[in-house]
Backbone as a ProteinNet text record, in pm:
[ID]
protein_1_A
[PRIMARY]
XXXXXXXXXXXXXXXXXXXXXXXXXXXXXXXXXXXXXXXXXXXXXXXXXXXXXXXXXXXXXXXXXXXXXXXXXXXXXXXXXXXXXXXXXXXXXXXXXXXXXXXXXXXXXXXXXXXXXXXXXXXXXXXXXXXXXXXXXXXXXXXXXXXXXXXXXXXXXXXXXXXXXXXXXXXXXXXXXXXXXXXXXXXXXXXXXXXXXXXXXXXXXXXXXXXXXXXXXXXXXXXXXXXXXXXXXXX
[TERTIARY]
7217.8	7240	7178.2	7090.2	7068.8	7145.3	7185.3	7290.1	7253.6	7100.9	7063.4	7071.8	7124.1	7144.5	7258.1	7374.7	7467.4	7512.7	7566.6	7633	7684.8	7823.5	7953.1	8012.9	8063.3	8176.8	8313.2	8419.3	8544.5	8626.5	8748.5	8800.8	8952.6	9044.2	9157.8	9193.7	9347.8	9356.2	9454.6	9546	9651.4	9625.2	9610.5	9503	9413.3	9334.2	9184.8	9101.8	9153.7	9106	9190.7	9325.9	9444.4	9555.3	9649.3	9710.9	9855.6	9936.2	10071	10115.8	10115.9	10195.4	10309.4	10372.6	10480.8	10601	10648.3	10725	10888.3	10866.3	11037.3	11024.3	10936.9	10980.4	10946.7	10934.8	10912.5	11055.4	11122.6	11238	11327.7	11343.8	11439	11395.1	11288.2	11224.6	11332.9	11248.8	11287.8	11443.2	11488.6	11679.2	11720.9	11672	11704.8	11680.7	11547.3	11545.9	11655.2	11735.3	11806.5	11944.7	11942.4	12105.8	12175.5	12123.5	12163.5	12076.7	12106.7	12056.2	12103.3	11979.1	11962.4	11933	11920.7	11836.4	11754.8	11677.4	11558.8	11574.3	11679.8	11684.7	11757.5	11831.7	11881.4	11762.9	11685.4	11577.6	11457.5	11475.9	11353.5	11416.7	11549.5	11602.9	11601.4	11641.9	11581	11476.8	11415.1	11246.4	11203.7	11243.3	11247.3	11251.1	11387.5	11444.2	11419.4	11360.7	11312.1	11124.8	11098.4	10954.8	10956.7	11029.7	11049.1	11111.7	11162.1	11224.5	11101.7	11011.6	10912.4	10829.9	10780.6	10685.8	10739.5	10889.8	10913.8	10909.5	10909	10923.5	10812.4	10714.8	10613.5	10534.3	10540	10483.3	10537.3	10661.9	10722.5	10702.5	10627.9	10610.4	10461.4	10508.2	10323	10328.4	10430.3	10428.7	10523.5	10495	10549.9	10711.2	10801.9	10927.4	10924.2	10827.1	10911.6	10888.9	10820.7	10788	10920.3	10959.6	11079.2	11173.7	11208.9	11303	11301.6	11210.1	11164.1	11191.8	11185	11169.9	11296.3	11365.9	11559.9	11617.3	11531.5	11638.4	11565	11495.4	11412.4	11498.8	11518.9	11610.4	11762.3	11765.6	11924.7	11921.5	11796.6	11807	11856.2	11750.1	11752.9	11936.5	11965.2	12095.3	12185.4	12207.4	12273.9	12235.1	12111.1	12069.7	12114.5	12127.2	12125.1	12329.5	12373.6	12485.2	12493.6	12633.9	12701.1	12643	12535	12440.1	12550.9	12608.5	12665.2	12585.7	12472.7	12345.4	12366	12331.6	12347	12225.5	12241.7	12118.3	11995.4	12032.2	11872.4	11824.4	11853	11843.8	11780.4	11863	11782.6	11660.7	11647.3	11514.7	11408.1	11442.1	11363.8	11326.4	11414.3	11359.6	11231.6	11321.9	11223.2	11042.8	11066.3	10907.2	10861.2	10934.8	10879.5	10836.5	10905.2	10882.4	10754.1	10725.4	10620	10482.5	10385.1	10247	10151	10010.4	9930	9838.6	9749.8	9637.2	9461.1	9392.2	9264.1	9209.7	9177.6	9147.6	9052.2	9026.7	8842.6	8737.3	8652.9	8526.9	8488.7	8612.8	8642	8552.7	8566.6	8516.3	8318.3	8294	8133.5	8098.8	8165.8	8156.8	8152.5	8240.5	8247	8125	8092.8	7945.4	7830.8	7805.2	7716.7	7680.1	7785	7755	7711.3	7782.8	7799.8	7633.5	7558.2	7459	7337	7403.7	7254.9	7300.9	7393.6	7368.9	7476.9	7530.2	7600.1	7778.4	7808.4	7930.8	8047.2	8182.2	8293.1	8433.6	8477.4	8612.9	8742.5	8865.5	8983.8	9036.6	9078.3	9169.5	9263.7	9397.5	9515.6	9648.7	9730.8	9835.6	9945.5	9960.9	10003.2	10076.8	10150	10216.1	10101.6	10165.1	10058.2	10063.1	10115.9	10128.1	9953.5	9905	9788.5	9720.9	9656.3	9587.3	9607.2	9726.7	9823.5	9769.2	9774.5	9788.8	9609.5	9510	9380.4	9379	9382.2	9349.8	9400.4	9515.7	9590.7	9462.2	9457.5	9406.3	9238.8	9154	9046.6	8937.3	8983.6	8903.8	8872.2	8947	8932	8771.2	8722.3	8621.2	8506.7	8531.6	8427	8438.5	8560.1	8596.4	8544.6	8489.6	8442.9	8570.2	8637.8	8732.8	8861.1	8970	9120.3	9177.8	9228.2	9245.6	9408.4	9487.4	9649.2	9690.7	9764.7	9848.7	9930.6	10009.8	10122.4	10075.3	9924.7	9874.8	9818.2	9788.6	9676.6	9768.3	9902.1	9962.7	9951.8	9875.8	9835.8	9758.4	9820.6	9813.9	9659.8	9612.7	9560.4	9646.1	9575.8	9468.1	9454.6	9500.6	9491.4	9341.4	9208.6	9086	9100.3	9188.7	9188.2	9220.7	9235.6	9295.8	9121.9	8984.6	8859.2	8782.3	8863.9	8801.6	8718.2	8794.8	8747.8	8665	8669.9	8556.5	8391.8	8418.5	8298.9	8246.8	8333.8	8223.3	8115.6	8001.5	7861.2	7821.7	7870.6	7834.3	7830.3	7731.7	7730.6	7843.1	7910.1	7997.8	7965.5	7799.1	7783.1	7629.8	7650.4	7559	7750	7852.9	7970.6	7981.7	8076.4	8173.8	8289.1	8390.5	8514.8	8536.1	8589.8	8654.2	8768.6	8827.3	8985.6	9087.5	9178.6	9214.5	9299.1	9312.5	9380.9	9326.8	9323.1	9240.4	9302.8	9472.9	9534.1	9494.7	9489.6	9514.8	9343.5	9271	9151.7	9022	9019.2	8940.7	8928.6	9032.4	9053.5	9088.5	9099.1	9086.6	8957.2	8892.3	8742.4	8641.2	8656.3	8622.1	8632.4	8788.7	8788.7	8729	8703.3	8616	8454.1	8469.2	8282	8211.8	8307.9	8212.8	8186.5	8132.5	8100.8	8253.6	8257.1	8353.9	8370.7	8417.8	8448.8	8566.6	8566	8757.6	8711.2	8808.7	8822.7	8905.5	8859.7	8942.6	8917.7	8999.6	8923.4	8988	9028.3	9049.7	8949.6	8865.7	8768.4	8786.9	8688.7	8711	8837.3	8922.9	9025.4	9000.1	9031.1	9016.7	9001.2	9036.5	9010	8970	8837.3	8780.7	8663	8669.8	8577.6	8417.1	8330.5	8194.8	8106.8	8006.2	8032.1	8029.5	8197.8	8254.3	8238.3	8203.9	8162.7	8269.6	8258.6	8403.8	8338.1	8449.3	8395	8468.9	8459.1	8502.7	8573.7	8569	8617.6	8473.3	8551.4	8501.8	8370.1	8321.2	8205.9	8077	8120.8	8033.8	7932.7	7997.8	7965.4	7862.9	7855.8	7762.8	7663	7677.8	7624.5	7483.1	7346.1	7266.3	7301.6	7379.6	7386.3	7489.1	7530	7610.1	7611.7	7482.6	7428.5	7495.4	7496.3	7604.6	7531.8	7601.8	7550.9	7525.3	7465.3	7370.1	7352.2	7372.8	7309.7	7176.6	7094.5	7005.4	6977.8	7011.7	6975.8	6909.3	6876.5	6779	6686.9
11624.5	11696.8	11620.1	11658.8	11627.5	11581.2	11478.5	11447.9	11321.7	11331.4	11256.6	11280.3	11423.8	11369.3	11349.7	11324.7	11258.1	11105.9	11080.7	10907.8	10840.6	10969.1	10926.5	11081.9	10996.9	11171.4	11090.9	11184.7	11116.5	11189.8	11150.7	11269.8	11238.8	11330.4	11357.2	11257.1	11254.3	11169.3	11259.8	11281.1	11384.8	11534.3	11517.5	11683.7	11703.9	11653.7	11556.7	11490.2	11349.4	11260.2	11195.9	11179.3	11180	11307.3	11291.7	11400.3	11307.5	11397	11324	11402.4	11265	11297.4	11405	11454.7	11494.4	11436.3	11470.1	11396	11426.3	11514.5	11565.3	11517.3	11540.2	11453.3	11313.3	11256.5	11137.4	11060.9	11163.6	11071	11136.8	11215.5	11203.3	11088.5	11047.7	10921.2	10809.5	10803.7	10672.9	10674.9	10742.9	10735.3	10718.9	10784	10780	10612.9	10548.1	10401	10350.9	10374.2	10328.7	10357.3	10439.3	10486.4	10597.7	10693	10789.5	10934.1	11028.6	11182.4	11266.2	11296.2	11429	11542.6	11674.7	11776.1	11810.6	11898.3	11957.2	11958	12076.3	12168.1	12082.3	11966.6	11876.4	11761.8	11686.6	11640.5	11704.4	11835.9	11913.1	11905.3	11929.9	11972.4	11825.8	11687.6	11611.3	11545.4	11568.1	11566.9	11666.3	11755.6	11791.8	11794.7	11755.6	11699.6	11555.7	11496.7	11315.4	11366.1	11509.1	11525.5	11561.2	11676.3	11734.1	11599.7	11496.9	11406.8	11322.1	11260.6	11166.4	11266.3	11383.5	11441.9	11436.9	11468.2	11484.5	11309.9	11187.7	11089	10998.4	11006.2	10914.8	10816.4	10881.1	10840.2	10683.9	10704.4	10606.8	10481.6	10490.6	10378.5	10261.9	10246.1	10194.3	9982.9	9975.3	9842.6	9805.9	9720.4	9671.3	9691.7	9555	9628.2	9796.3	9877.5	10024	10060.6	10053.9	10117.1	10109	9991.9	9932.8	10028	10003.5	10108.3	10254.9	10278	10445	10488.8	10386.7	10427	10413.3	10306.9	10276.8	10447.2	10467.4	10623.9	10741.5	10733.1	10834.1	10821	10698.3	10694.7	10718.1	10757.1	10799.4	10941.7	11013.9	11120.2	11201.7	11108.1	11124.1	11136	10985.1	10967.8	11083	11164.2	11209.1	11365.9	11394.9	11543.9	11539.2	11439.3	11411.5	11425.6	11466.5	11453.3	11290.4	11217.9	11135.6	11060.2	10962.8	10907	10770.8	10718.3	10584.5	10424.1	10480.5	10395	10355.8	10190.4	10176.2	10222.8	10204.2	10211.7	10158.3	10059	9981.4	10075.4	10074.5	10127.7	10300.3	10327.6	10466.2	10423.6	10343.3	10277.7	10279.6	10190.7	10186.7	10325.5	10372.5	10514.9	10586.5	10635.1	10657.1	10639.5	10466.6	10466.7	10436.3	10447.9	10436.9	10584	10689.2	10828.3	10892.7	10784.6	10884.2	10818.9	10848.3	10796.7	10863.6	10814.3	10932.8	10911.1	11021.9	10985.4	11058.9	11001.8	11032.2	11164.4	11275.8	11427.5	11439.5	11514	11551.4	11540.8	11519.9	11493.6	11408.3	11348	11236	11140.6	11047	10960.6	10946	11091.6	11116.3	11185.9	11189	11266.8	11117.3	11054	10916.1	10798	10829.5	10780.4	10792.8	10930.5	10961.7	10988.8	10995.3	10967.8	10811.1	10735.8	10574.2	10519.1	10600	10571.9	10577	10700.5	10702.7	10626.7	10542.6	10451.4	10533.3	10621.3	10675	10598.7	10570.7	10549.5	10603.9	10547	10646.2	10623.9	10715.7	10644.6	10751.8	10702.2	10815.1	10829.8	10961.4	11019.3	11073.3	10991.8	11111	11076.3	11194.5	11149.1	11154.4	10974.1	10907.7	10800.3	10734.6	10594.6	10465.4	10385.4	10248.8	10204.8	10276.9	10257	10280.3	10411.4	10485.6	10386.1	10229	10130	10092.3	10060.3	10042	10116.9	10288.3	10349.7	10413.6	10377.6	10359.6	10260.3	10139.7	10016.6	10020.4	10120.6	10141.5	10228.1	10325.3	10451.9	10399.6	10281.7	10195.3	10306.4	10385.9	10391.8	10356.8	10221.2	10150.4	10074.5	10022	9983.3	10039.7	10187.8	10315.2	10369.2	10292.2	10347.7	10254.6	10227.2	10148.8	10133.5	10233.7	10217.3	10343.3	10313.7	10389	10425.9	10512.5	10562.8	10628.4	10560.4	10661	10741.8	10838.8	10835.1	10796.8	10708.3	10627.7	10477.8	10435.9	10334.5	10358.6	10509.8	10532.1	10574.5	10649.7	10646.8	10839.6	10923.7	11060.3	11089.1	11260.3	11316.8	11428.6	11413.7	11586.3	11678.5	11794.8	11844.5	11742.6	11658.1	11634.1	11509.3	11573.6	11484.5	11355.5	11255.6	11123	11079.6	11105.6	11038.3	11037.6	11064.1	11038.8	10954.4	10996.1	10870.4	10701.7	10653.4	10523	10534.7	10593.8	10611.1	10715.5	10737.4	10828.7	10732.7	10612.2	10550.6	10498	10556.5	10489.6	10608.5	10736	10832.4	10948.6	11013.8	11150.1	11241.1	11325.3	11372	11470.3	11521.2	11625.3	11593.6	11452.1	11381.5	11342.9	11363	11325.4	11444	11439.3	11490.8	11483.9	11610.9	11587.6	11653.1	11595.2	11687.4	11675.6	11824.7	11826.1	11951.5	11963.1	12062.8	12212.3	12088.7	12210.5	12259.6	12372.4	12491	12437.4	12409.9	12390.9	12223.9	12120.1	12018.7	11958.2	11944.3	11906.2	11966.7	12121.6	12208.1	12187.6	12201.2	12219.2	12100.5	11991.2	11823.2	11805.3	11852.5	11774.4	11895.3	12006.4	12090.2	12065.6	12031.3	12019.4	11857.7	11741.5	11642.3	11627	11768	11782.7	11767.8	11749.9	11696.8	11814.6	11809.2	11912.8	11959	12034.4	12018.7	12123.4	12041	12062.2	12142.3	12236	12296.7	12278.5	12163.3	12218.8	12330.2	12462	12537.3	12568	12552.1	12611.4	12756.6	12752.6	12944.4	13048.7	12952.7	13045.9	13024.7	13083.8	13060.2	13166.7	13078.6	13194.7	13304.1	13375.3	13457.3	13430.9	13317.1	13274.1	13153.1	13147.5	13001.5	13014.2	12886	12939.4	12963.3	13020.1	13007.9	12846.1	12875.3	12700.7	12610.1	12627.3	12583.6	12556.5	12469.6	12474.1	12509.8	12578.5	12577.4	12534.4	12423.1	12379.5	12401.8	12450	12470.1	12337	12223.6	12085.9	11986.3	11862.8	11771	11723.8	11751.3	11770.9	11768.4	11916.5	12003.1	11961.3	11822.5	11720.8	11623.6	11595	11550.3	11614	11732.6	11840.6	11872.5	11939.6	12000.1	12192.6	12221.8	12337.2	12376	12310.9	12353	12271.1	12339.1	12266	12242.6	12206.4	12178.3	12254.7	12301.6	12377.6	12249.7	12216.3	12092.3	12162.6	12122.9	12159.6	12165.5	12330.3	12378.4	12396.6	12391.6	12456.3	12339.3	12378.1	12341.7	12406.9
11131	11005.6	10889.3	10774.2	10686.9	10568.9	10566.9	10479.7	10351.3	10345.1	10281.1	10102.5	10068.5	9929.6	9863.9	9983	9973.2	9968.5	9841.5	9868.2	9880.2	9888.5	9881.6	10025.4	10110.8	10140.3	10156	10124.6	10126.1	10208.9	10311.3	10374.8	10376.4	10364.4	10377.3	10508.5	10538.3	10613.1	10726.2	10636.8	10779.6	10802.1	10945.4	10947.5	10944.6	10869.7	10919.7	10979.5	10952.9	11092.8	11140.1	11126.3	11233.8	11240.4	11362.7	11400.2	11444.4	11401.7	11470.6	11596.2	11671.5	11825.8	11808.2	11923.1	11879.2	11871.7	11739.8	11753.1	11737.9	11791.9	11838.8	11998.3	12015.2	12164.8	12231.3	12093.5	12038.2	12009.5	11934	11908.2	12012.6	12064.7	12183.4	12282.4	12314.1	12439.1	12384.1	12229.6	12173.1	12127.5	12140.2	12166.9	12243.1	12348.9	12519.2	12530.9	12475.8	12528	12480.1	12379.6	12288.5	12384	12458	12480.8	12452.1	12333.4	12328.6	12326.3	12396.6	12422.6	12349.2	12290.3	12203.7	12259.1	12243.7	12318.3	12169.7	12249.7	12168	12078.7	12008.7	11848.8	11812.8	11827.4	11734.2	11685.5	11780	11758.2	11694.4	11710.6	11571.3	11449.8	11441.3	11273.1	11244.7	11350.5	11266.7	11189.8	11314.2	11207.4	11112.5	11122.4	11043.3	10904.1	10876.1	10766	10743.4	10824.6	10799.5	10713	10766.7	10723	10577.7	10540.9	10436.3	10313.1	10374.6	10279.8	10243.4	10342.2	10344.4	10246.7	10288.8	10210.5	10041.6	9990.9	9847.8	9831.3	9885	9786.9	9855.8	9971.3	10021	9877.1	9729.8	9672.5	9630.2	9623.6	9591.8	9682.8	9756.3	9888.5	9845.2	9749.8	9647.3	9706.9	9783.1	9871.7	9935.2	10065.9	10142.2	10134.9	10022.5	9989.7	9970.8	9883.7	9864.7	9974.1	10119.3	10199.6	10317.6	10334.3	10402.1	10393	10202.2	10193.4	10161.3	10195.3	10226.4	10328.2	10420.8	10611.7	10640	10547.8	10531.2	10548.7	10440.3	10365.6	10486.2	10486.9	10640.1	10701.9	10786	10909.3	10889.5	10740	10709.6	10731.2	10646.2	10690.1	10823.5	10953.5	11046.1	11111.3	11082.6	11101.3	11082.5	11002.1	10909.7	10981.8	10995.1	11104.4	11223.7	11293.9	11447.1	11455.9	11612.2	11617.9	11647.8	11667.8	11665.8	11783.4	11720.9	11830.7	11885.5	11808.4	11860.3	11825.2	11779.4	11733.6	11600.7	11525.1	11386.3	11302.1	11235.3	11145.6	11144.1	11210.4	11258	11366.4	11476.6	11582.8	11535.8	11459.6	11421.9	11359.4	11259	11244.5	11319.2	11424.1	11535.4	11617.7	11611.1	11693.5	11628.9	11506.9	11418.1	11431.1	11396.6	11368	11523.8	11645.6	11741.1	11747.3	11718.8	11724.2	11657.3	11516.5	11442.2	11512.7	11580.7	11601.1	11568.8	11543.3	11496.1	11559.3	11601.2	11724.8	11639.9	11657.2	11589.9	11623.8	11578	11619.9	11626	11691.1	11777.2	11648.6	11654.1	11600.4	11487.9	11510.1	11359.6	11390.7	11457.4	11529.1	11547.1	11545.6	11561.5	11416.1	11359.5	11177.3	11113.1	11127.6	11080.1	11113.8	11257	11289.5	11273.7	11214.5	11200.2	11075.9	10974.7	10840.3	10820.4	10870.7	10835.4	10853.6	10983.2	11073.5	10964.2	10822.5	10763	10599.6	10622.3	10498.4	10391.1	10457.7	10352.7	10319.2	10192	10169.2	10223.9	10261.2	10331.2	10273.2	10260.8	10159.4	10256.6	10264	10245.7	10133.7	10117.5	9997.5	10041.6	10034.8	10135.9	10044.5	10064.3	9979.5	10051.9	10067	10178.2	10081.5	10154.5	10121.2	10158.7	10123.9	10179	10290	10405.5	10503.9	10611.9	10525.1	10574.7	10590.9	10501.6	10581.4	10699.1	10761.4	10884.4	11003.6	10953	11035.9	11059.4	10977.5	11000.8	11059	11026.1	11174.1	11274.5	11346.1	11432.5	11552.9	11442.2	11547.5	11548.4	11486.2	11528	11445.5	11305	11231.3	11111.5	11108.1	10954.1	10976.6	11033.6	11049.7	11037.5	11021.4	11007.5	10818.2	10754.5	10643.4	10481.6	10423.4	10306.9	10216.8	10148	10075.3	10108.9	10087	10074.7	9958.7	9930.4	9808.6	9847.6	9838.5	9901.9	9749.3	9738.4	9647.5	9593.5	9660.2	9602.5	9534.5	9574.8	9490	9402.5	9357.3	9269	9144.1	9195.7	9101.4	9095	9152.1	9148.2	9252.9	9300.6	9417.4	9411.2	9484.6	9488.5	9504.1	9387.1	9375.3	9251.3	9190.5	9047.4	9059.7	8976.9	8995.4	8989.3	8912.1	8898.6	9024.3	9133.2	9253.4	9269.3	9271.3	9310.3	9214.1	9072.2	8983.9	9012	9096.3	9099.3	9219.5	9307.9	9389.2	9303.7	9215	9153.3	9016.2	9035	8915.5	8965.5	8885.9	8948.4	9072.6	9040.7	9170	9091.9	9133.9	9079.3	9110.5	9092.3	9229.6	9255.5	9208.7	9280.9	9396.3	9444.6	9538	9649.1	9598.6	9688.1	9728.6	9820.9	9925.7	9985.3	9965.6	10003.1	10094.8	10230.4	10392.2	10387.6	10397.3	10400.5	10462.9	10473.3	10548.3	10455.7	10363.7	10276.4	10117.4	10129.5	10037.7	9881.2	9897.3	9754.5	9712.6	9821.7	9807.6	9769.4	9870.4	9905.4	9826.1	9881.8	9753.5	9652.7	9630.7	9468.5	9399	9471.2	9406.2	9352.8	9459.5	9521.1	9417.8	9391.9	9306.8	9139	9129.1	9003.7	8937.2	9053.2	9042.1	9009.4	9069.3	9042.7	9173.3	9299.9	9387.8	9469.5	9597.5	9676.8	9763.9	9826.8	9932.2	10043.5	10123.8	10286.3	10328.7	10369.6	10455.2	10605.4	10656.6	10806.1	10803	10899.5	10937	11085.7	11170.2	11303.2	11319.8	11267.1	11283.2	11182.1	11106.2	11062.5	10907	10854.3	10688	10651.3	10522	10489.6	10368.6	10350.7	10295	10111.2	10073	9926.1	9941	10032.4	10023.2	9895.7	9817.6	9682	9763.6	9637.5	9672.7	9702.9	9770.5	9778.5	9846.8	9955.6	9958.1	10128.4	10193.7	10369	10430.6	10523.4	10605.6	10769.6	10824.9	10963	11024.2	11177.9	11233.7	11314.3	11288.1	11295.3	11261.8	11273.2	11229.9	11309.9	11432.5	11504.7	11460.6	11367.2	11270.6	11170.4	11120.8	11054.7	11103.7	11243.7	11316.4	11405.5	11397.2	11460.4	11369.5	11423.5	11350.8	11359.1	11357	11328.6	11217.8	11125.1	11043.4	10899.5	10848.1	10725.2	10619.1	10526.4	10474.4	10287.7	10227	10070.5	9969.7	9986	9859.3	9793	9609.7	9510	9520.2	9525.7	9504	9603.5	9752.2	9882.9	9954.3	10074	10149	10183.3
[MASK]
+++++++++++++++++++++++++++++++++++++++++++++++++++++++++++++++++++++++++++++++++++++++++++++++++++++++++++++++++++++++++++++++++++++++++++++++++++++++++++++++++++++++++++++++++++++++++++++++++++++++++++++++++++++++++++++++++++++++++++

């Protein structure tokens, strides 16, 4: 793929280029090691509710101490959904983050290579806690990545443009690029920045994708010669 009048591409991180295991049947394993059995629909409503909590306050996780006690109050959640495990609070801890894993999703890996291959810059933009460095050197694509950009260090989430700010000084942003999965979050960050941008969708473009705007059928696509990408002024 021709990707030479690009100098920057930046990509989302969850849903993107990692995927979480499952993990309702994640934390039933990791209880069971523990001693106590859950069934299914109690182990979904708890993740559930451990997801919906992480998602309203992940921001607050901007280091090491806030992150600790983020994963503290998670595993309370958890605690607190689940019936009468017999387990303390640590122990739910432990389940927990034995439960959440994230595994690298198809074509990340050769999108990431093959941009890197022609000299081009690579950044994440995810609005994540500070954990997301962690969990890039985990899944063995921090080494493919130049710079990280979380939300909870930057201080602001997408869609809002300043989360690309410091990666666009000294960059045109309409020589950048943003890959992402979501239309409200990613689009329209990466749009109202000035830069180009990317929707993975594998079910097809949606129905209010702007003009513009690439839609891939995954991340492959990116390393692939059949799915050119809309550069200012064509090819």
């Amino acid at each position: 793929m021709a990707l030479d009048r690009l100098s920057l591409v930046t990509f989302d991180a969850m849903g993107t280029l990692v995927g979480l295991r499952d993990p309702i049947a994640g934390l039933r394993d990791a209880l069971a090691a523990r001693g106590a059995q859950v069934d299914e629909d109690a182990a979904r409503a708890a993740m559930r509710a451990e997801i919906a909590y992480y998602r309203a306050h992940h921001d607050e996780a901007v280091d090491v101490d806030a992150l600790l006690d983020l994963r503290r109050r998670c595993a309370a959640v958890v605690r607190d959904a689940l019936p009468p495990t017999g387990l303390d609070d640590d122990a739910i801890l432990a389940a927990l983050l034995d439960a959440v894993r994230f595994e690298v999703l198809p074509g990340a890996l050769q999108a990431l290579g093959a941009i890197r291959a022609q000299g081009i810059d690579i950044a994440v933009v995810s609005n994540w806690d500070v954990s997301l460095h962690a969990v890039l050197g985990q899944t063995g694509l921090a080494p493919l990545v130049d710079r990280v950009v979380t939300s909870a260090e930057a201080g602001v989430a997408k869609p809002d443009p300043a989360i690309f700010a410091p990666l666009l000084d000294g960059v045109d942003p309409a020589a950048a690029l943003h890959v992402g999965d979501s239309l409200d979050d990613d689009v329209a960050g990466a749009l109202a920045a000035g830069m180009r941008a990317a929707l993975v969708a594998p079910g097809g473009p949606p129905a209010d994708v702007p003009p513009g705007v690439i839609v891939l059928r995954g991340l492959a696509d990116l390393a692939g010669p059949d799915q050119p990408l809309p550069y200012p002024g064509g090819d």
